[in-house]
C-alpha positions in Angstrom: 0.0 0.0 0.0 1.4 3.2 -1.4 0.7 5.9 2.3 0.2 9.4 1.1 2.8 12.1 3.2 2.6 15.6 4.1 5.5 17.2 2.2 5.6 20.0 4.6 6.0 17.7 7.8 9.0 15.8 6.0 12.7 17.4 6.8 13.4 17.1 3.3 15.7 20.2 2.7 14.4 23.7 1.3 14.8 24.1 -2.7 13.1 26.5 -4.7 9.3 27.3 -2.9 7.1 30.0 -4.1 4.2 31.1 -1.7 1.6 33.5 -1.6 -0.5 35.9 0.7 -4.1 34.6 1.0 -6.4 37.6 1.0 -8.0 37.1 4.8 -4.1 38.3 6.0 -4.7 41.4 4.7 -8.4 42.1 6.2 -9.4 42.5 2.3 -9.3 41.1 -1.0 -6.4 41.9 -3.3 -6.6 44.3 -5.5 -9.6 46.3 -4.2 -9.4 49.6 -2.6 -10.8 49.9 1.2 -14.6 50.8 1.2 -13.0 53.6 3.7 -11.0 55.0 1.0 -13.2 54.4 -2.2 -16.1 56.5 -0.2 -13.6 59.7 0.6 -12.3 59.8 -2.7 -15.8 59.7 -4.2 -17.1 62.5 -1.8 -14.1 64.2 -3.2 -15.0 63.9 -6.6 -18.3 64.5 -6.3 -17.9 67.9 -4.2 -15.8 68.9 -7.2 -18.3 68.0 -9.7 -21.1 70.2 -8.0 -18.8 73.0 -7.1 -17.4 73.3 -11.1 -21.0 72.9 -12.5 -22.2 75.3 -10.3 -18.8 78.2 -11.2 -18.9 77.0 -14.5 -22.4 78.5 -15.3 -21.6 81.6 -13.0 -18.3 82.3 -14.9 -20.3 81.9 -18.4 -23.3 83.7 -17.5 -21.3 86.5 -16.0 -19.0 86.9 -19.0 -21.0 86.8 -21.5 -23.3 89.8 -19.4 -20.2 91.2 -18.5 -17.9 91.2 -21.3 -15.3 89.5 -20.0 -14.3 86.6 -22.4 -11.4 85.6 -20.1 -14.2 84.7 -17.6 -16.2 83.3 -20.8 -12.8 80.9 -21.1 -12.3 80.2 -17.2 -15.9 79.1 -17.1 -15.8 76.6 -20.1 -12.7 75.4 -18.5 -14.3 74.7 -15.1 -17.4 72.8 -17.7 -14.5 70.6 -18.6 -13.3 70.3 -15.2 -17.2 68.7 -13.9 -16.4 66.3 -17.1 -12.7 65.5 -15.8 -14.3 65.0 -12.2 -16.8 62.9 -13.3 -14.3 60.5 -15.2 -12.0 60.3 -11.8 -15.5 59.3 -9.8 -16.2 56.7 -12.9 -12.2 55.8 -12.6 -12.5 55.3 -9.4 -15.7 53.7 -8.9 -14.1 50.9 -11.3 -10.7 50.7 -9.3 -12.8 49.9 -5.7 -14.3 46.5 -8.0 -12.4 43.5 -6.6 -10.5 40.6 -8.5 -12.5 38.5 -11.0 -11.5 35.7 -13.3 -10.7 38.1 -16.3 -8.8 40.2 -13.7 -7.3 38.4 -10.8 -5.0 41.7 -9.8 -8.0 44.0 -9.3 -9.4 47.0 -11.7 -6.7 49.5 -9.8 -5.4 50.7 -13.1 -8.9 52.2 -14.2 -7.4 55.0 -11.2 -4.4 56.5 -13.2 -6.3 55.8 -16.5 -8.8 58.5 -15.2 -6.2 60.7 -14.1 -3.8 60.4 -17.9 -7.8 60.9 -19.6 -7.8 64.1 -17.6 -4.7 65.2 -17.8 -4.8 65.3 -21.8 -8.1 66.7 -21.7 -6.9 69.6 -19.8 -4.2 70.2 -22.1 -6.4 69.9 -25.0 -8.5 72.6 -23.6 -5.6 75.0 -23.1 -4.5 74.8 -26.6 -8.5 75.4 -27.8 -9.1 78.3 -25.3 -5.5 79.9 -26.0 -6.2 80.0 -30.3 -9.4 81.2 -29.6 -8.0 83.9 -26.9 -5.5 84.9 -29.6 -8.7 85.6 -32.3 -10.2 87.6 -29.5 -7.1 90.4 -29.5 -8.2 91.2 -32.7 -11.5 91.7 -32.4 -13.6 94.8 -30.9 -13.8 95.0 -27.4 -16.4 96.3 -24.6 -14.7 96.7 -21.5 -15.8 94.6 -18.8 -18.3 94.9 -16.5 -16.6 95.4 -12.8 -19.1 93.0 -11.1 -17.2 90.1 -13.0 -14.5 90.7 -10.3 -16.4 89.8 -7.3 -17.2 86.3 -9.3 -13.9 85.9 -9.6 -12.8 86.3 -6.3 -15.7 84.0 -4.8 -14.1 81.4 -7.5 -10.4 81.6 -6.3 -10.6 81.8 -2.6 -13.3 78.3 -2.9 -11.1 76.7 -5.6 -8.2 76.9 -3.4 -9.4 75.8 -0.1 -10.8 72.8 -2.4 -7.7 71.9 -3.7 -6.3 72.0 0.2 -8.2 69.8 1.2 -8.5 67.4 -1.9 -5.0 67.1 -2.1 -4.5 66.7 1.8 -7.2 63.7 0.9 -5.5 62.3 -2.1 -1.9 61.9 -0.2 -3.5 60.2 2.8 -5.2 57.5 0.4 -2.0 58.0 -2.3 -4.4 58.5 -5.2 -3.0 60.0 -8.1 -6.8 60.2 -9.7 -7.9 62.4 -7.1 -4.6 64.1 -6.5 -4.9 64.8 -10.0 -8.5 66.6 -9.2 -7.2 68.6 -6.6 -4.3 70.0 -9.3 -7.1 70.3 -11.6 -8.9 73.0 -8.8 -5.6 74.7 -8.3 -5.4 75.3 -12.3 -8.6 77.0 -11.9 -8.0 78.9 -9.0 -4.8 80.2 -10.9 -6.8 80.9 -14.1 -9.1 82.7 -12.2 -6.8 84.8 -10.5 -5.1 85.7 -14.5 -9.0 86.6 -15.0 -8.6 88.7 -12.0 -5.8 90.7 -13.0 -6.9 91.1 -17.1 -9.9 92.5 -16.1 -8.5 94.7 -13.6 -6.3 96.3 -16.2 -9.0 96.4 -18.7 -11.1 98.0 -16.2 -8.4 101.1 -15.3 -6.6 101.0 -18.5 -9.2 102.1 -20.5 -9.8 101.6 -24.5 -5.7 100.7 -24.9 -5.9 98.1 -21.9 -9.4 96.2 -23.3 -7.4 93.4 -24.6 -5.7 92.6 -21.3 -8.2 90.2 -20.5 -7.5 88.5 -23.3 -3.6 88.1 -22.7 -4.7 86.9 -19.3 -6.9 84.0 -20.8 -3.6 83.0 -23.2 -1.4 83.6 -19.9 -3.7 81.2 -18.0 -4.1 78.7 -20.9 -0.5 78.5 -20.2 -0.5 77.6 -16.6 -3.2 75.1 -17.6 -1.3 73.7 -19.7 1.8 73.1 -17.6 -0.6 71.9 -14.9 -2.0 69.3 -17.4 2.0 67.8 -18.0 2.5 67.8 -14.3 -0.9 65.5 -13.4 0.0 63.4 -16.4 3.5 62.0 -15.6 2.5 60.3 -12.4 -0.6 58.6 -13.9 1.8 57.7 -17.1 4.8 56.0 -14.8 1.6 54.4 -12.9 0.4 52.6 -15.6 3.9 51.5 -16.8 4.4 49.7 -13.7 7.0 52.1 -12.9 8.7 51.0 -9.7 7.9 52.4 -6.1 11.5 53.0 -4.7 10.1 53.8 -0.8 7.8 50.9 -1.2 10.6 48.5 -2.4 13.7 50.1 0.0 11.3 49.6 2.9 10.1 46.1 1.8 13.8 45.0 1.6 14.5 46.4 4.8 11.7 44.6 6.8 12.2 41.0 5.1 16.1 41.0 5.7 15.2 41.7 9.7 13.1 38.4 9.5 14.9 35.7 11.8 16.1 32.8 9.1 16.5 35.0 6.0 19.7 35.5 5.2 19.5 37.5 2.0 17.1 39.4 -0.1 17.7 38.3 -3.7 15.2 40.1 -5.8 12.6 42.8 -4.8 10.1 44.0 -7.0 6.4 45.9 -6.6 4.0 47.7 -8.7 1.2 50.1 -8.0 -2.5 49.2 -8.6 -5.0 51.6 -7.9 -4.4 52.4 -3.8 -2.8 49.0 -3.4 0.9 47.9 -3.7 2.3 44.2 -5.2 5.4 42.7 -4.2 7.8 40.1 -5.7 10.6 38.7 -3.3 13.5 36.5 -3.5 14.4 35.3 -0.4 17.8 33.6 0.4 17.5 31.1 3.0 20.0 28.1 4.7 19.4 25.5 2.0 19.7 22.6 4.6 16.3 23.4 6.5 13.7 21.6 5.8 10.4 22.6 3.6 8.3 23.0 6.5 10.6 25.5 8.2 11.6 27.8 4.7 7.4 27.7 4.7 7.2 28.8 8.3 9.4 31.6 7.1 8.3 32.5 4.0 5.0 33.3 6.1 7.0 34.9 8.6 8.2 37.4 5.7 5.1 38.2 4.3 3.5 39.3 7.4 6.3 41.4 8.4 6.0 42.9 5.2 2.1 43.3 5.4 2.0 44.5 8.7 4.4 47.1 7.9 2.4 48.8 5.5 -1.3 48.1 5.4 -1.6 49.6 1.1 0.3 46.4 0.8 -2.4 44.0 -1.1 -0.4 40.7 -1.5 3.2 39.6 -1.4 5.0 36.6 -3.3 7.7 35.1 -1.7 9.9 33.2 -3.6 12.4 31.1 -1.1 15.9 30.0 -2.5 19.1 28.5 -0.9 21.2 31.3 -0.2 24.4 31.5 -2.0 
């Protein structure tokens, strides 16, 4: 009779042994964000939605009554902004999803994909608004009306304490989607202040200064612009798996402190969506037995874990050390 043994009871000595995290060490699945941080990033996005859509027909309205087409610009910029708000809520509505068959790492890239489909539509709307600002210098003028001013400064001073506090938001829960929303209010609150300015001048300046508002919607196109290249490096390296050097310096660190590992071979992670994924190589005595390089391949991976809780799941691969 053939008797079926436990591998990981023998004392047969460790070779090469992969092992994984199971999902209930972490307190959630793999791959999905907390419901914690999935509901303060939507609130976040949200806010901003109802806040643009709200400026965005002020700014419009109040231009077009008053003149100003700087403000006419700032306030189809802040219509694109409730779009660009709305895709970060969609991005990361899909990013909370947790693993499926057809994606067994989670949906966290749908987060930076939201913030690079923002960031190119905010550069997009610099280049429209600054060719049309560039017609407008040519073109008769009225002078603007001097209540456009107190619009603008209602925008600014809410626009900036809404980027303060989305981007306070989006480093705790390192999202670059909704960091990317917070830059987007800082753009506006900048834009805004160009509007600020033009119109003052066009306002004191007289019939010489009426296109100043102008130059300050081409000026603030600009700053858009650069804003739009900033937000979309982050969510580019995101999506190319670009590697997390604090994430992988501090993994390396906690692993090698782990009693029975005597090197750290290979370390690798990736970003996906709020959560982090690590690859390790660990070196280990190659005359223990399977059962004790298991024991410490767990041993690892909880270390790791409990260092950092963004860290979703960790592979440990165990090796005899050189």
């Amino acid at each position: 009779m053939v008797r079926q043994t436990d591998a990981s009871k023998t004392n047969l000595p460790a070779r090469n042994a992969t092992h994984s995290v199971a999902a209930g060490q972490t307190g959630r699945p793999p791959g999905g964000m907390t419901s914690s941080a999935w509901r303060t990033s939507a609130r976040v996005a949200l806010f901003g939605m109802i806040v643009n859509s709200i400026f965005a027909v002020a700014k419009i309205v109040g231009g077009v009554f008053g003149h100003a087409y700087v403000l006419i610009a700032d306030g189809i910029e802040s219509g694109l902004d409730v779009a660009g708000s709305f895709v970060i809520w969609s991005g990361l509505k899909v990013a909370a999803r947790p693993p499926d068959a057809s994606h067994p790492y989670g949906h966290g890239k749908a987060e930076p994909l939201a913030a690079a489909i923002v960031s190119v539509g905010v550069l997009a709307a610099a280049v429209g608004l600054a060719i049309q600002s560039v017609r407008e210098i040519f073109l008769p003028h009225h002078v603007p009306a001097p209540y456009t001013l107190a619009i603008l400064i209602v925008v600014i001073v809410t626009k900036e304490t809404l980027f303060r506090y989305a981007n306070r938001i989006g480093r705790d829960v390192e999202s670059t989607a909704v960091q990317t929303d917070a830059w987007h209010h800082r753009s506006d609150a900048l834009t805004s202040a160009a509007a600020f300015i033009g119109i003052s001048v066009a306002l004191v300046g007289g019939k010489r200064w009426q296109s100043a508002d102008d130059w300050a919607a081409i000026f603030a196109c600009m700053v858009i612009a650069a804003n739009g290249v900033r937000l979309l490096r982050p969510a580019f390296y995101e999506i190319m798996d670009t590697a997390p050097r604090k994430i992988v310096t501090s993994v390396c660190s906690v692993a090698s402190r782990v009693p029975g590992v005597i090197e750290i071979e290979k370390c690798r992670a990736r970003k996906m969506g709020l959560d982090f994924y690590v690859d390790l190589h660990v070196g280990v005595d190659g005359k223990i037995s399977v059962h004790e390089g298991h024991d410490i391949a767990h041993q690892v991976k909880n270390a790791i874990q409990h260092s950092d809780s963004r860290i979703a799941d960790v592979l440990v691969h165990i090796e005899p050390a050189q």
